[in-house]
DRENDO-1510 file (C-alpha; in Angstrom, 1 decimal, always signed):
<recs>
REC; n; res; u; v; w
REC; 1; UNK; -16.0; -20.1; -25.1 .
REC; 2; UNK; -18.9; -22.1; -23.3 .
REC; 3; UNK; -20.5; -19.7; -20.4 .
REC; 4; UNK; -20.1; -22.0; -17.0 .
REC; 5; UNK; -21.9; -21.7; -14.1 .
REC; 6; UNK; -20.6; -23.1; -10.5 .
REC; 7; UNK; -23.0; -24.5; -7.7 .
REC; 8; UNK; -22.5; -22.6; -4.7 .
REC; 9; UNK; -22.2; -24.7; -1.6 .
REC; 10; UNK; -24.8; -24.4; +1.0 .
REC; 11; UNK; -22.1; -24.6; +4.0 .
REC; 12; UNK; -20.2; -21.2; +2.6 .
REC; 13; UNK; -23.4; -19.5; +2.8 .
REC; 14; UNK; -25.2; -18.2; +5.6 .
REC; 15; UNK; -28.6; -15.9; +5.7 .
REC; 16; UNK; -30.0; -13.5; +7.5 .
REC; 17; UNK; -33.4; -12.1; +6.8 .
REC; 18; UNK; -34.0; -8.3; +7.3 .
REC; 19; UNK; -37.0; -5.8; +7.3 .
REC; 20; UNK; -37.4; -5.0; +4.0 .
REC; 21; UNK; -38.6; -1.4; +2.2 .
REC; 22; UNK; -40.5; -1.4; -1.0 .
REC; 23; UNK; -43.4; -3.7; -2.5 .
REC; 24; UNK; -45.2; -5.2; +0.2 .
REC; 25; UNK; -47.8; -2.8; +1.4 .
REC; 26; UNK; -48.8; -3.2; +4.9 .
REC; 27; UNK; -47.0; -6.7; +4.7 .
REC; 28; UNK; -43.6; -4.6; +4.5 .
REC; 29; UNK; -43.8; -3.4; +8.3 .
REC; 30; UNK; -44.9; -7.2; +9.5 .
REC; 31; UNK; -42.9; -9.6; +7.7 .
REC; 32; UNK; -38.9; -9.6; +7.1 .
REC; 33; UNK; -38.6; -10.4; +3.2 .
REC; 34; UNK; -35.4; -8.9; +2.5 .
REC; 35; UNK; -32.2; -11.4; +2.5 .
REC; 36; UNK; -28.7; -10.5; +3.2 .
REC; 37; UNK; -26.1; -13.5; +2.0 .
REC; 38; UNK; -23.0; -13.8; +3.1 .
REC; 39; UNK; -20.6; -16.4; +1.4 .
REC; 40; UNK; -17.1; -17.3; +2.7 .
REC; 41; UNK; -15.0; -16.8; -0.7 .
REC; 42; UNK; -12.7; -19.0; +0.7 .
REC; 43; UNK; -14.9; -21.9; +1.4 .
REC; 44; UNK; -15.3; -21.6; -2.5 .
REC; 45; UNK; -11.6; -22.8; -3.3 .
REC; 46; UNK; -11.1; -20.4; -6.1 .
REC; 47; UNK; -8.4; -20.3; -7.6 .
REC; 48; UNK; -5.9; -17.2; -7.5 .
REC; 49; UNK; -7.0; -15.6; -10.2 .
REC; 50; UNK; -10.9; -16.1; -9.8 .
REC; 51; UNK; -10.5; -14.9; -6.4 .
REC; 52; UNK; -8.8; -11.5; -7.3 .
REC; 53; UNK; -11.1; -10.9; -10.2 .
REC; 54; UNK; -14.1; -11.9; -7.9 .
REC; 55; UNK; -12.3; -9.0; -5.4 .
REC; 56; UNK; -12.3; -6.3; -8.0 .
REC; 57; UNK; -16.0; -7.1; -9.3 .
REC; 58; UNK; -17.3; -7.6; -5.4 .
REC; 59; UNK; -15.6; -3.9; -4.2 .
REC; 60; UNK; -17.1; -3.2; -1.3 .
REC; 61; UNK; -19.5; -5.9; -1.1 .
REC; 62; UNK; -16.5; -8.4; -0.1 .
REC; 63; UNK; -15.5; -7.5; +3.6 .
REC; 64; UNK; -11.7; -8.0; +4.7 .
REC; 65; UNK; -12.0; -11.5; +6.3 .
REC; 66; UNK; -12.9; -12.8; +2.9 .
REC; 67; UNK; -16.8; -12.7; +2.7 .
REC; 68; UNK; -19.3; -11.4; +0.0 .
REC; 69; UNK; -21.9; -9.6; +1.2 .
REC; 70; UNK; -25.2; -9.5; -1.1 .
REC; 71; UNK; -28.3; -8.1; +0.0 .
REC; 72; UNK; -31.6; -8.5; -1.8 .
REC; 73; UNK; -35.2; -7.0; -1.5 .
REC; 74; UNK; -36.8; -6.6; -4.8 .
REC; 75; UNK; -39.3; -9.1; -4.0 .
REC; 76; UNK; -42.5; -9.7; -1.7 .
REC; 77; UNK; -41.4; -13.1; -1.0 .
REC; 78; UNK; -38.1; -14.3; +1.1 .
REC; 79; UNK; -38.2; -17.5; -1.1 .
REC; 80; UNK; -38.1; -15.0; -4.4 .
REC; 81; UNK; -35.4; -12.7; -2.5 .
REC; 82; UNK; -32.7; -15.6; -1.2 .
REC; 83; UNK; -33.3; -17.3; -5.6 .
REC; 84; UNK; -32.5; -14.2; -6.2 .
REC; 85; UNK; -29.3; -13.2; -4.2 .
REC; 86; UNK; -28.3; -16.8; -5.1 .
REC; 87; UNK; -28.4; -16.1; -8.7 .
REC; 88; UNK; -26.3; -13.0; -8.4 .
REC; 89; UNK; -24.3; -15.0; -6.0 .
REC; 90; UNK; -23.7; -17.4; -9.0 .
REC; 91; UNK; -23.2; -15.2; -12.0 .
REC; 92; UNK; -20.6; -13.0; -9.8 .
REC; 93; UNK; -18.3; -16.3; -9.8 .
REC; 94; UNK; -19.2; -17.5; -12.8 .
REC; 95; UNK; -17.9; -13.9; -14.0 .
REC; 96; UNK; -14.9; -14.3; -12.4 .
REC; 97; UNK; -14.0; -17.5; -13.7 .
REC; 98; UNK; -13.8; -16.1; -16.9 .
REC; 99; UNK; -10.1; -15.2; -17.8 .
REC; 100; UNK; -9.3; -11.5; -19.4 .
REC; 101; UNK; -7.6; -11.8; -22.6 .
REC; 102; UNK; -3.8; -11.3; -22.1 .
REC; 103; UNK; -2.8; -7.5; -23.6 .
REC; 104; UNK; -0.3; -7.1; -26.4 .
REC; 105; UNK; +2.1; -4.6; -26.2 .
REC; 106; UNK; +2.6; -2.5; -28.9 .
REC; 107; UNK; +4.9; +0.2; -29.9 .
REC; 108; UNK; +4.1; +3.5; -32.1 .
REC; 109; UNK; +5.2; +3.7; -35.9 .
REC; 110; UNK; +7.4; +6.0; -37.1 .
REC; 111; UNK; +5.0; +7.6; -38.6 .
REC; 112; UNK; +2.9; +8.1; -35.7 .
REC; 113; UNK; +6.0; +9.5; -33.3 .
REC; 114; UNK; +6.4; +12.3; -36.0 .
REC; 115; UNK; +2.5; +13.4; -36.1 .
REC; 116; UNK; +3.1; +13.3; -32.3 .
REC; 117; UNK; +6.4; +15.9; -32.5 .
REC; 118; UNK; +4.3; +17.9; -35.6 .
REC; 119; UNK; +1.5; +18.7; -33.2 .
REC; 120; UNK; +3.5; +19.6; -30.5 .
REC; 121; UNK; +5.5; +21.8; -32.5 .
REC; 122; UNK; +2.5; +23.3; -34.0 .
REC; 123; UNK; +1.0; +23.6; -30.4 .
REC; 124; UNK; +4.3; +25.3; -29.2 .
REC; 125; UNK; +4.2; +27.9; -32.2 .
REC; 126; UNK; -0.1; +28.6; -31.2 .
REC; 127; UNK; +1.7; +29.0; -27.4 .
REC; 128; UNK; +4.2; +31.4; -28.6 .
REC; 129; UNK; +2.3; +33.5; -30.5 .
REC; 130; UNK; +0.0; +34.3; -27.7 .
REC; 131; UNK; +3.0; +35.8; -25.2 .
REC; 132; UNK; +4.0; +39.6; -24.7 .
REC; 133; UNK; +5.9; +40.7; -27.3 .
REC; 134; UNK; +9.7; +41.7; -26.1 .
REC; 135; UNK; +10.9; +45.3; -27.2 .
REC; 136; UNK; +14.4; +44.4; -28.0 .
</recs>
């Protein structure tokens, strides 16, 4: 299956810039580098289930009215810190896009069932063998 990637609209996003710790040096305590983006998941028209698997892989970065929160300060630069929150922004619903494949259920053999009763039976005599013995 061919990996897609969807363009994030710039009217679901907005960004706030933030003091950032880390690289920098003195630059860190002058200059806010770090980016916090916040995307309204519904903006995004996903359908239902992108939007649930988008839920489960978000956590806690997706707040109850329905935005993803990503903040990012690896970089020195804001212009390398908002490419990058966009790029996780990206491959987060590109992720969720991606469908699960559907589970088959299955039933135990015969065979299996009387390993399972064997062992418990086995287990049971190990058990027994361990109590008080009874003086009657």
């Amino acid at each position: 299956m061919r990996a897609m990637s969807f363009e994030i609209p710039d009217n679901a996003i907005t960004e706030t810039f933030l003091a950032a710790s880390g690289p920098g040096g003195q630059n860190v305590n002058k200059v806010e580098t770090a980016v916090q983006m916040r995307v309204n998941v519904y903006a995004l028209r996903l359908p239902p289930f992108a939007f649930r698997k988008l839920k489960m892989l978000a956590g806690r970065k997706m707040t109850a009215g329905g935005e993803l929160v990503i903040t990012v300060k690896e970089h020195r630069t804001r212009e390398a810190n908002r490419a990058e929150a966009r790029k996780h922004i990206e491959r987060m619903v590109t992720e969720a896009h991606q469908r699960d494949a559907r589970r088959i259920k299955t039933k135990p053999s015969r065979a299996a069932k009387a390993r399972r009763v064997d062992s418990k039976k086995k287990k049971s005599s190990v058990k027994k063998m361990r109590e008080k013995p009874r003086l009657d």
